[in-house]
N, C-alpha and C positions, 0 to 999 in steps of 0.2 A: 273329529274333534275340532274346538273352536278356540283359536286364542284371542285372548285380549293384547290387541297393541295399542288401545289409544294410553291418556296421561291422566292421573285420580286427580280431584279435586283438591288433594292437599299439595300434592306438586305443584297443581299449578298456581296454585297460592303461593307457593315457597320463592318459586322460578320469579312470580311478579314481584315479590316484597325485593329478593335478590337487585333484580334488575333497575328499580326504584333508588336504594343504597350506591349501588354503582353509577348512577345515574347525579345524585345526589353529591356524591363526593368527586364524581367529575366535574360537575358543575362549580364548584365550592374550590376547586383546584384552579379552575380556567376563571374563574372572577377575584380569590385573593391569593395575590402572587402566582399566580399562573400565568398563560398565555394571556388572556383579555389586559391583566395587568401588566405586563412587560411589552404589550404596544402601547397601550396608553400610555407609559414611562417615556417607550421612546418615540413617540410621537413628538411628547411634548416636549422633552431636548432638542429634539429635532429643531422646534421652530422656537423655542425662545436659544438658542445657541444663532440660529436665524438671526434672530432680532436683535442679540447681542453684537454680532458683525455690522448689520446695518447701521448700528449707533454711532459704531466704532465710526465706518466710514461717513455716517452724516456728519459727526465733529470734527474731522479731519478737514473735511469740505469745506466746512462754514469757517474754520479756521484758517484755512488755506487761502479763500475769499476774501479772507480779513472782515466778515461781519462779526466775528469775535475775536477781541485779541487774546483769550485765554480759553481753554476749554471749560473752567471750571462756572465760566457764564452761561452754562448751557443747561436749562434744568425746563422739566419739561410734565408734565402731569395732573390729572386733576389730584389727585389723590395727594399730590404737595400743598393744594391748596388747605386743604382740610387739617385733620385736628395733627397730623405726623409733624406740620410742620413747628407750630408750638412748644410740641410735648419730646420730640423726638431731634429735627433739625435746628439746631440755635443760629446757624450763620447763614444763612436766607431768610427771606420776607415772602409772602404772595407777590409782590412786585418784582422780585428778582422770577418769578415763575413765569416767562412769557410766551414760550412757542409753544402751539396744538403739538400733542403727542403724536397726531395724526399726518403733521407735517415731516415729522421723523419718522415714523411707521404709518406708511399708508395703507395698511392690509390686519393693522390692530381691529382686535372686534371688541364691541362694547362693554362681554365679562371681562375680557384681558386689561380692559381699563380700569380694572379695579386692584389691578396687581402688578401691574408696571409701572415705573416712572425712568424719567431720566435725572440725575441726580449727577451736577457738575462734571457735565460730560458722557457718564458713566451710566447704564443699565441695571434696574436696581427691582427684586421682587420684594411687594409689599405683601408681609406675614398679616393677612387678615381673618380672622377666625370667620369671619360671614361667606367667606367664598370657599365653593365648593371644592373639599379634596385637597384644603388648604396645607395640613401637615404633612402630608408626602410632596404635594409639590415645592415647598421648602425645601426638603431632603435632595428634590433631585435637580433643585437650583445650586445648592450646594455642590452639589456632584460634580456640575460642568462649572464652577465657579462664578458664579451670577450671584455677585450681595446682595443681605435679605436686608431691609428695613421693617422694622414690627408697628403696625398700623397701633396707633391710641384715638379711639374715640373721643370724640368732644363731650367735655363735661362742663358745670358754672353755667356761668353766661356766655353765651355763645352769639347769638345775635344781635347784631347794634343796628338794623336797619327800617327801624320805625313799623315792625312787623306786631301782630298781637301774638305774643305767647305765653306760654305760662314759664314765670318765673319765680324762683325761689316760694311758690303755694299761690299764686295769684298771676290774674292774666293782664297784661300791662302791656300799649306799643313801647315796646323796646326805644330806648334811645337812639335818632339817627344819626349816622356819622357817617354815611357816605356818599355827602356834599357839603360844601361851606366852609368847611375847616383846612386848613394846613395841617397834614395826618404828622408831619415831620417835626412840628411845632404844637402840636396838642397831646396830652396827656389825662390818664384819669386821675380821679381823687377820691380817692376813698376815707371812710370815716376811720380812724386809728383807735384804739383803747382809750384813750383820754378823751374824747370824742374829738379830738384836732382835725383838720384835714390835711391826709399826707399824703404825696404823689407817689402813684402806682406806673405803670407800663405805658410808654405812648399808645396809640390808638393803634399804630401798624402791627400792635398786636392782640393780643385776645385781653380781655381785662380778667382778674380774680371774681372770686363768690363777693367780695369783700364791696365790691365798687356799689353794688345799690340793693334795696331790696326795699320795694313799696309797702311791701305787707307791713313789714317793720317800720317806717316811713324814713327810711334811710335813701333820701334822693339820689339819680346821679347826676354829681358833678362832672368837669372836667375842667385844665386849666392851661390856657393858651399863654407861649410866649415866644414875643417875636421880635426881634433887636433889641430885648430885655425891658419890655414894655409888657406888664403880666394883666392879665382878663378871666376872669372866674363866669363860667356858666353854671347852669342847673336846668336839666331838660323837666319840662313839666308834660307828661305824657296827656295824652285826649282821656279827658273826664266829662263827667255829669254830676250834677248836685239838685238836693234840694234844701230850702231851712227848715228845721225844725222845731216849730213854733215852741214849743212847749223847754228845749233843753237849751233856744237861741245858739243852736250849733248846726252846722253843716254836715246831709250827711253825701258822700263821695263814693262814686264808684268808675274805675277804670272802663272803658267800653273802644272798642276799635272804630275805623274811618268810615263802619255803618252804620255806627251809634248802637252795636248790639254788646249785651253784655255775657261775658261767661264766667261760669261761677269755677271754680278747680276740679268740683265731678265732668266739667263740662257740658252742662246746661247752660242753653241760649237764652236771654229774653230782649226778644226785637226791641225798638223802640216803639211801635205802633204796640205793642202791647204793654209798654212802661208808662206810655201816656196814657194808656187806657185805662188801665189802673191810676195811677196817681198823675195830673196834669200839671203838678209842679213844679215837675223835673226840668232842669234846664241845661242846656248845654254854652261854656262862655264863647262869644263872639271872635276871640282869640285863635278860636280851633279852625275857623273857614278864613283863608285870603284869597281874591281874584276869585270867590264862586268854588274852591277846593277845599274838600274838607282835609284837617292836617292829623298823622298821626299824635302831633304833639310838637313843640319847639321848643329853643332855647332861651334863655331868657339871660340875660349879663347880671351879677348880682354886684362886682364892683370891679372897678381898675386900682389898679397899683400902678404906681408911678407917674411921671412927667414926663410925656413928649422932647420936653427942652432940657430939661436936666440928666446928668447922665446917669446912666443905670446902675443898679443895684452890685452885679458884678461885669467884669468884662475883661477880655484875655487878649493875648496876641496871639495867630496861630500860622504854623506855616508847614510847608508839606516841602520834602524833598525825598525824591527816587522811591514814591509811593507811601513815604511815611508821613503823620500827620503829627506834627510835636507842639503841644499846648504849652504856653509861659507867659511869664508878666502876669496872674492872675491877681485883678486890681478890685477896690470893694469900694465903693460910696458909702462910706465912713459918718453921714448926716442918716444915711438907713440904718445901717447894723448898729449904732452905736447902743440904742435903746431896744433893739432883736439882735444879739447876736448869735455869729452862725457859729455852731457847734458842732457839724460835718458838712462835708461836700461827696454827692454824687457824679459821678463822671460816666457818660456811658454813647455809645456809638451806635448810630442808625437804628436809635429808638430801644435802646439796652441798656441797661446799667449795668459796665463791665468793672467801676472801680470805687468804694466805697473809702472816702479818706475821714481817719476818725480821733486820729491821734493827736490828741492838743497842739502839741509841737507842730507839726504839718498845719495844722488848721490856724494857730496863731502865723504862720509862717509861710500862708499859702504863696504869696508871689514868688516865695523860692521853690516853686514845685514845677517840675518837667513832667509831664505827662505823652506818654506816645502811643498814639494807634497803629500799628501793622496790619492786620486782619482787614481789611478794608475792601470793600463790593466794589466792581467796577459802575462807573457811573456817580452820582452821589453819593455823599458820604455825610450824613448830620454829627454834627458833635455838640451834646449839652455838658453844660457842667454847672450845676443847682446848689446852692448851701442851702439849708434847711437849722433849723433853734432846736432848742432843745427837746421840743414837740415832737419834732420831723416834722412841722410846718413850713414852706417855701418862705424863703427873707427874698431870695434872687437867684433869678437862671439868666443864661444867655445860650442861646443854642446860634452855632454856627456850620453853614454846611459847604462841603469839599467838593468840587466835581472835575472832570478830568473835560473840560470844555476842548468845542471843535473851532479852532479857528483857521485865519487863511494861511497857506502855506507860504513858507518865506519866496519870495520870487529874486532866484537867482538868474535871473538871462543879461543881468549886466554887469556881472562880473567874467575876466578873465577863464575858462573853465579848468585850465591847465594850470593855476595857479592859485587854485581857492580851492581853500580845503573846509572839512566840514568839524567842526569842533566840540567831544565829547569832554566829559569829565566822570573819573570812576569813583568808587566811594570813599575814596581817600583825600576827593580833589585834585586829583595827577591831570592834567590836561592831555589828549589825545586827539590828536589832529595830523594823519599822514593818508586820509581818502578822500583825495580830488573830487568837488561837484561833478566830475564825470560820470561818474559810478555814485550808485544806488544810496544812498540815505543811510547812514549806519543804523542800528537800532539803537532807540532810548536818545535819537538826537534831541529830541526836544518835549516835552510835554508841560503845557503853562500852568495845566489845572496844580502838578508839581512844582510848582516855580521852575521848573528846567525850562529858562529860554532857546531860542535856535542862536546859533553862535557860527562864526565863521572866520577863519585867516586868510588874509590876502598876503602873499610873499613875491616880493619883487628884489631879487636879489639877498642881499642883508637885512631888508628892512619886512616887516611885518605887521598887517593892521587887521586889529579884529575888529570885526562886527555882531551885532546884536538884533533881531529881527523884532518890532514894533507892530504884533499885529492891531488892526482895527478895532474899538472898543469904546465904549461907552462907560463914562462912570458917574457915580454922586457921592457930594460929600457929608458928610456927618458930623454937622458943626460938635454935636454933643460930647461926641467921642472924638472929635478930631483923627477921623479916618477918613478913606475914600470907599467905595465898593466900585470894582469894574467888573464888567461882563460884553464879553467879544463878542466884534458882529461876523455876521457871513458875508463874503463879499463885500459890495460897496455902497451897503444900504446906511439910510439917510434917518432911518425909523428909530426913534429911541424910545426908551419905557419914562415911565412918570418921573420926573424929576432929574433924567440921566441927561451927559449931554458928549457930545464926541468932541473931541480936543483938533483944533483946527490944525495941528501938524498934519492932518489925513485927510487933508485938502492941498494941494500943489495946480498953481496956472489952469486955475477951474474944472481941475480931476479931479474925484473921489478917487484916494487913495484906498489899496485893500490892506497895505501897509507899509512900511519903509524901514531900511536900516540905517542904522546910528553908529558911529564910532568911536567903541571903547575904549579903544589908546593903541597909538603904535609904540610895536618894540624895537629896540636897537637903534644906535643912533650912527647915522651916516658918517659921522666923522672918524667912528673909532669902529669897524666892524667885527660883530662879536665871534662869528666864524664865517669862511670864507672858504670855497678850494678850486684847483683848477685843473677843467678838464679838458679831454682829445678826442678823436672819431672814429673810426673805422668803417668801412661799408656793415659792419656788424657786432662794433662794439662800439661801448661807453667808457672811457676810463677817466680815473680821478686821481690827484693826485696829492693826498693828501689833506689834512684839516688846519687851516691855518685862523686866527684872528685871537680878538683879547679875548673870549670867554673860553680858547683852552685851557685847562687844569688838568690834572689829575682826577681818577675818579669819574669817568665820564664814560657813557656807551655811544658809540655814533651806528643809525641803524639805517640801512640804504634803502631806500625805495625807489621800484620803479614803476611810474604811472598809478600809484596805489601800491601797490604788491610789494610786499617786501621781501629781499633779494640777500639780505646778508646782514650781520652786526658786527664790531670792533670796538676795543676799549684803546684799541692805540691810534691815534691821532695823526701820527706819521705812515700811517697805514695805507698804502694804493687801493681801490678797489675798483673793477672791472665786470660791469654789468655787459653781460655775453648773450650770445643768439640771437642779437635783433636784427631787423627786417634795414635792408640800403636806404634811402634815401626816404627817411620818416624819421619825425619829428617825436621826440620823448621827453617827459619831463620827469628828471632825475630829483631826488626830494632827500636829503640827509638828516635826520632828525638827531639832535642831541639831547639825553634823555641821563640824569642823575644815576650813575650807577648803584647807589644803596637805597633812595628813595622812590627811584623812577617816576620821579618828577621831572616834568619836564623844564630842557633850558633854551632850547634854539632851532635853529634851523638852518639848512640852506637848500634852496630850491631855482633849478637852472629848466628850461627848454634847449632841447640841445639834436639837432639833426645828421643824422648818420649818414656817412658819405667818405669817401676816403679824400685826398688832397690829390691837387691834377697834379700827373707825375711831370721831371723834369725835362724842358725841350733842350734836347744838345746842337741841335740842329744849325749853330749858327758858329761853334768852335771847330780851330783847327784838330782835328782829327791827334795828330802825326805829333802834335804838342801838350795835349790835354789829358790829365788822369783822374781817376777815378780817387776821391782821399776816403779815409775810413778812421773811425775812431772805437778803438773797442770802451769796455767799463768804466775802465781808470783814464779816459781821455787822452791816452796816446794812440798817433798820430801814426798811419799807415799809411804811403801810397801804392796804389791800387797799379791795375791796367791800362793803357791807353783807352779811352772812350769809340764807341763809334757812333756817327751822328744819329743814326735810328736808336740810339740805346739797346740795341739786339744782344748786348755784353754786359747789362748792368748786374754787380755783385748781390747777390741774397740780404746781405745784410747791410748796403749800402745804407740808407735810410729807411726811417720808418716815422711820420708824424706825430705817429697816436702817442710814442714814446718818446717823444720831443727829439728824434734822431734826425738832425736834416742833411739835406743832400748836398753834398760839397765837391766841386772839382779844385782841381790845381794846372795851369797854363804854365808849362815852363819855356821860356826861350832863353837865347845866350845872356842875353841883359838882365830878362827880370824874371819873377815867380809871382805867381798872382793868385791869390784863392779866392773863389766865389762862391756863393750859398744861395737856393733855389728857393726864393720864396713864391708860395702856391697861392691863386687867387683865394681872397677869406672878405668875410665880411666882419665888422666889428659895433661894437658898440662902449662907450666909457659908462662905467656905472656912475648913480651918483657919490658912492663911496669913493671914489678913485679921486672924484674931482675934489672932493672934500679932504679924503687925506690920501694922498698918491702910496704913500709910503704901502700902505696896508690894503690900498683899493686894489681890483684886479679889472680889465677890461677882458670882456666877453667877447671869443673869437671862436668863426662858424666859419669851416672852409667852402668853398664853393667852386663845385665841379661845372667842366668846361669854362664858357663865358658867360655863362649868365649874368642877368643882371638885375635879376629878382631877389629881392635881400629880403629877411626877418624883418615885421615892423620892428621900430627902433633902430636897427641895424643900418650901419652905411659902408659902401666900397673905398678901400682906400684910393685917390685919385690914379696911383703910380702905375694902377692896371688899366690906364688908358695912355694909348699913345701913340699920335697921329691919326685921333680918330680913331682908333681899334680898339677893341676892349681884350687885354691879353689873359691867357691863362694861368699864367704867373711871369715872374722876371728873375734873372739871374744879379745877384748885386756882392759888388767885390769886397769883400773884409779887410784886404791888407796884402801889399805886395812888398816882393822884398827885392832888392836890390837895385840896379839903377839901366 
C-alpha cells in the first residue's frame, strides 16, 4: 500500500492566508503602539529631555558671565521670528530674538528647528501641524514637562520688504521698511470708516488687512514722529502707464524691479513683450536712482508742525528701580484749540497697552500718572498720541528709556576702610554698611533708572557723601526747555550732532572719565550726634557704649565688622564685644544707627581700630619688700593684694585688664608715706575734630602699642612722656596720690 503524506492544495492555501493575518497583525502591533512606537517615544525624550538640560545650563552660564543680567533675555529661534511671535507672544519683538539656536544647541538638525525654540531662558516645543508626528510629539513633550507653544501661520500682510507679491487679489512690491526709517518712531496708517486716517501698530510689528490694498486703491501710508515733529508718507509702489487717448485717462499697472507684470492667475508679461505690443507704455523716471531700478519709494505728503515752536504734546518722564512713570502731560493749546483731543493712546515698545477715554481724564490729562513695569531690557520706547474725534493724530511725542553703559565710579582715592557704598530700598531707607573693600552690592547704581552711584565717607562723627558724575554728552532743547544727555565710554572726545561735553570732564588737561561731587556732609563737629568708646585685646574689639546728642529712644544700633554684621541692640548703654579676631590687625568697626519703626536710617559711627593687647607693667625698678599689689573689685573698693616681685612671676588673675578699663595699680608703703601708682602702657593717640570743637562730648582715639615702636596710625601721634633720655619706653609708672608725710 501507498500513503499520501504530502499537504492538499487547500491547506496550503489556508496555512498561507493564516500566516499573512499573523503576519499582518504583527506588523500593525510593532508600528502603532508597539515596539517600533515605544522607541521612537523614547528616543525622542531621550534627546529633547537632552536639550532641555543644555538650556538649562547654557542660561545659567551666560548669566553667570553676566552677558545677561536676567534669564528672561535669552530667547532664541527662528520660529520666534515668524508668525508665533505676533499671534501668540505679546512681550518680545524680533529684536529681542538674538542668539542662533545653534549657539545653544549645537547638535540641533534642521527639522528640529522647526520645533524648538528658546523662550525667555526656557525650552519650549512649537505645536506645528506641518511637522511630522506632530500630535504625539506634544503628548510626549508634555510627559517629561517641556512647554508647548502652538505655532499660528501668517496671515494679511505679511511682507513690507519691497518684494512683488500678491496682495489682497493683486501683485504689488510691497512697501519697504527695512531701511530709512526709525522702526521705534514710525507707525502705520490706515484708512478708518470715515475715511480718516488712524494709526495702527508701529512697524516692529506686522501691520492689519486694513493698512493698504491697491486693488481698492487704498495706499500705504505710514506716520513718523520724532521729538513731536510728525511726517506723513505714502509709498508709491513701481508702476507702468500709458494715456488713453480717447478716455484722457491713465491706464496703470503694478510690475516688479524687472518691469514684468503678473496678473492674480499668475501670468507673466515681460516688458519686451508689453513694448511689443503697445510702445507707449512708460515707466516714471522716479523708479531708477544711481542706475538702480527701485521697488518703489516713499514720497512725504506733509509736515505738521515747527521745528521752533513746541510740540503738540509733551510729558516728563522718569524711571526709578526699573519703573518708568509718565506725568506733567502738557498740550500746545494754539494746536488742540481748533482739533481737540478726545482720547489718548499710551503704549510701550511699539504697543498700545493703555487707551484713556474718559472725559475727565482727557480734560485732565496733566493729572495723570501713568507707569510701565513690564519693561525689555535694553530700550524701552514710550508713546503717548491724542487723536479727535476721528482717531485722527492732533499729537504724539514718543520717548525712549535705556538702561545706558557708562564708566564706573573710580574709587582708588578714597580711604577703602572708610567708604562705604550707598544703596536705597523702595522706601527710600538708605543703606550704607559695605566697605569699597568688598564687592559692589547689587542695584548700586543704574543711570538709565536714575539710580546714581552714591557713596559715604566716615571719618569719625562726621560723614560725607558723594555722588558719581559719569562722562556725557548732552543738547538742549530751546523748544522745550530740556536738556538730552547721553554717556560716553571712556575718555572720548567724539560727540553726536549738536551735543557738547560739559567742561567739568576736563581737569589740568586730562580727560576726565568722571568725577565725584559732594552732596553734603552730615553732623556737625561741634555737637556729635553719636559717639563710643572702645578697647583691644590680642582678640577682641570692645565698645562701650553709645554716647552723643542724636540718642533717643527708639533706636536700633547694628554692629558691623569690616562689612559683616556681627550683632544689633535697641539699648544704647549696651557694651558690645566683637570676638575671634586675628593679634595685631587692623579692623574697621562700623555702628550704624537705624530708626526702630521706620528703618530709616540716622547715623553712624565708624572707628579703624588695631588689635593688640597693652605692654604689660615693668615692676622692675620697686622695692620688692615695700610694694603691693592694689585691686579694685566692681563697686571700687579697694583691696591690697601681695607683695610684688620684680619679674611679675606673682601677678593676681585679675589684677588688671585694659580692654575693660581695669588698670594696674601698685601701692609703696614705707614708715612715712603710702604712695599709689598706675601703669600707664605705650598708646598712640589722636584728638578728633569733635573733641577740639567741643571737649565736653568729643572723644580722643587711643591705639595701644606694643613693645616700643614707633610706627603710629597715620593721623596718630606718641605721647612725648614715652621717651626718656633718649629711650623710647614701653610704658611709665605715674603716682596718683600719696598719703602721709
Amino acid at each position: 500500500m501507498k500513503k499520501n503524506t504530502g499537504i492538499t492544495l487547500i491547506a496550503l492555501v489556508i496555512t498561507i492566508v493564516v500566516i499573512v493575518i499573523l503576519a499582518a497583525v504583527t506588523i500593525n502591533i510593532i508600528m502603532s503602539g508597539g515596539l517600533l512606537n515605544r522607541t521612537t517615544e523614547a528616543n525622542f525624550k531621550t534627546k529633547m529631555s537632552a536639550y532641555k538640560e543644555t538650556v538649562n545650563l547654557y542660561a545659567l552660564d551666560r548669566i553667570a558671565q553676566t552677558l545677561d543680567t536676567d534669564i528672561k533675555n535669552i530667547n532664541s529661534g527662528e520660529m520666534l521670528k515668524q508668525a508665533i511671535l505676533d499671534e501668540y507672544i505679546e512681550d518680545i519683538t524680533i529684536d529681542d530674538v538674538t542668539i542662533d539656536i545653534r549657539e545653544i544647541l549645537p547638535g540641533i538638525t534642521t527639522d528640529e528647528e522647526e520645533y524648538i525654540v528658546v523662550y525667555k531662558g526656557e525650552m519650549y516645543y512649537v505645536s506645528n501641524p506641518n511637522v511630522e508626528n506632530n500630535t504625539q510629539q506634544v503628548k510626549w513633550c508634555e510627559d517629561i514637562d517641556i512647554p508647548i507653544l502652538d505655532y499660528s501661520p501668517p496671515t494679511g500682510i505679511v511682507i513690507v520688504n519691497g518684494n512683488y507679491e500678491l496682495v489682497n487679489g493683486i501683485y504689488v512690491c510691497t512697501p519697504d521698511l527695512t531701511q530709512g526709517f526709525m522702526k521705534d518712531r514710525t507707525r502705520y496708517l490706515e484708512v478708518g470708516s470715515n475715511g480718516s486716517m488712524v494709526p495702527g501698530n508701529w512697524v516692529t510689528h506686522r501691520p492689519t488687512e486694513n493698512w493698504y490694498s491697491y486693488k481698492d486703491s487704498k495706499w500705504a501710508n505710514i506716520y513718523i514722529e520724532n521729538a513731536g515733529q510728525e511726517l506723513y508718507y505714502v509709498w508709491i509702489p513701481r508702476y507702468c502707464f500709458k494715456l488713453n487717448q480717447e478716455t484722457q485717462r491713465s491706464e496703470v499697472q503694478f510690475i516688479d524691479v524687472d518691469n514684468s507684470y503678473k496678473d492674480a492667475e499668475g501670468n507673466v508679461t515681460t516688458w519686451e513683450e508689453r513694448i511689443a505690443e503697445d510702445p507707449s507704455w512708460q515707466i516714471p523716471e522716479a523708479f531708477t536712482f544711481n542706475g538702480q531700478a527701485l521697488p518703489g519709494y516713499w514720497v512725504s505728503k506733509y509736515t505738521v508742525g515747527d521745528a521752533i515752536s513746541p510740540t503738540t504734546i509733551n510729558y516728563d518722564m522718569a524711571v526709578t528701580q526699573g519703573v518708568v512713570t509718565i506725568k506733567n502731560i502738557t498740550l500746545n493749546t494754539t494746536v488742540t484749540a481748533s482739533n481737540p483731543i478726545t482720547s489718548y493712546t499710551i503704549a510701550l515698545n511699539g504697543k498700545i497697552i493703555q487707551t484713556i477715554s474718559d472725559s475727565d481724564k482727557v480734560n485732565n490729562i496733566g493729572a495723570q500718572i501713568i507707569e510701565f513695569s513690564d519693561l525689555r531690557k535694553g530700550n524701552n520706547t514710550i508713546n503717548v498720541t491724542g487723536l479727535n474725534s476721528k482717531g485722527e493724530v492732533v499729537g504724539s511725542m514718543t520717548k525712549e528709556y535705556d538702561s545706558p553703559v557708562v564708566n564706573s565710579p573710580d574709587l582708588s582715592g578714597f580711604n577703602p576702610n572708610t567708604t562705604f557704598y550707598v544703596t536705597y530700598d523702595e522706601k527710600g531707607n538708605e543703606h550704607s554698611t559695605i566697605p569699597i573693600t568688598e564687592e559692589e552690592p547689587e542695584g548700586w547704581y543704574d543711570y538709565g533708572s536714575s539710580e546714581w552711584a552714591n557713596i559715604v565717607t566716615r571719618n569719625n562723627e562726621g560723614e560725607t557723601y558723594y555722588v558719581w558724575i559719569p562722562r556725557y554728552q548732552f543738547k538742549l532743547d530751546q523748544a522745550n526747555e530740556r536738556s538730552t544727555v547721553r554717556f560716553i565710554q571712556g575718555t572720548g572726545t567724539t560727540t553726536e550732532t549738536g551735543y557738547q561735553i560739559p567742561e567739568a570732564f576736563k581737569f589740568n588737561g586730562k580727560e576726565l572719565t568722571g568725577y565725584w561731587i559732594t552732596k553734603y556732609t552730615a553732623g556737625d563737629i561741634s555737637a556729635p550726634a553719636f559717639a563710643t568708646e572702645t578697647t583691644t585685646t590680642n582678640s577682641a574689639i570692645k565698645t562701650k557704649g553709645i554716647t552723643g546728642s542724636g540718642v533717643t529712644s527708639g533706636l536700633t544700633y547694628n554692629y558691623y565688622l569690616n562689612g559683616v554684621k556681627k550683632g544689633s541692640s535697641n539699648n544704647a548703654s549696651e557694651n558690645f564685644t566683637y570676638t575671634g579676631l586675628q593679634a595685631n590687625t587692623t579692623y574697621t568697626i562700623h555702628i550704624e544707627v537705624r530708626n526702630s519703626s521706620t528703618d530709616a536710617y540716622v547715623g553712624s559711627i565708624t572707628e579703624q581700630i588695631k588689635t593688640q593687647e597693652a605692654n604689660a607693667p615693668d615692676l622692675s625698678g620697686f622695692n620688692a619688700n615695700v610694694t603691693y599689689y592694689v585691686l579694685y573689685d566692681e563697686t571700687g573698693k579697694e583691696t591690697i593684694g601681695d607683695k610684688i616681685t620684680n619679674n611679675g612671676s606673682n601677678i593676681p588673675s585679675n589684677w588688671y585688664d585694659y580692654s575693660e578699663r581695669k588698670w594696674a595699680n601698685i601701692v609703696v608703703k614705707t614708715d612715712n608715706t603710702t604712695t599709689y601708682y598706675t601703669w600707664i602702657p605705650r598708646y598712640e593717640f589722636k584728638i578728633t575734630a569733635a573733641q577740639q570743637a567741643q571737649p565736653a562730648q568729643g572723644r580722643t582715639d587711643v591705639n595701644f602699642i606694643q613693645g616700643n615702636s614707633t610706627d603710629v596710625t597715620p593721623g596718630y601721634q606718641i605721647p612725648e612722656a614715652f621717651k626718656f633720655n633718649g629711650k623710647e619706653l614701653t610704658g611709665y609708672w605715674v603716682a596718683k596720690y600719696t598719703l602721709g608725710e
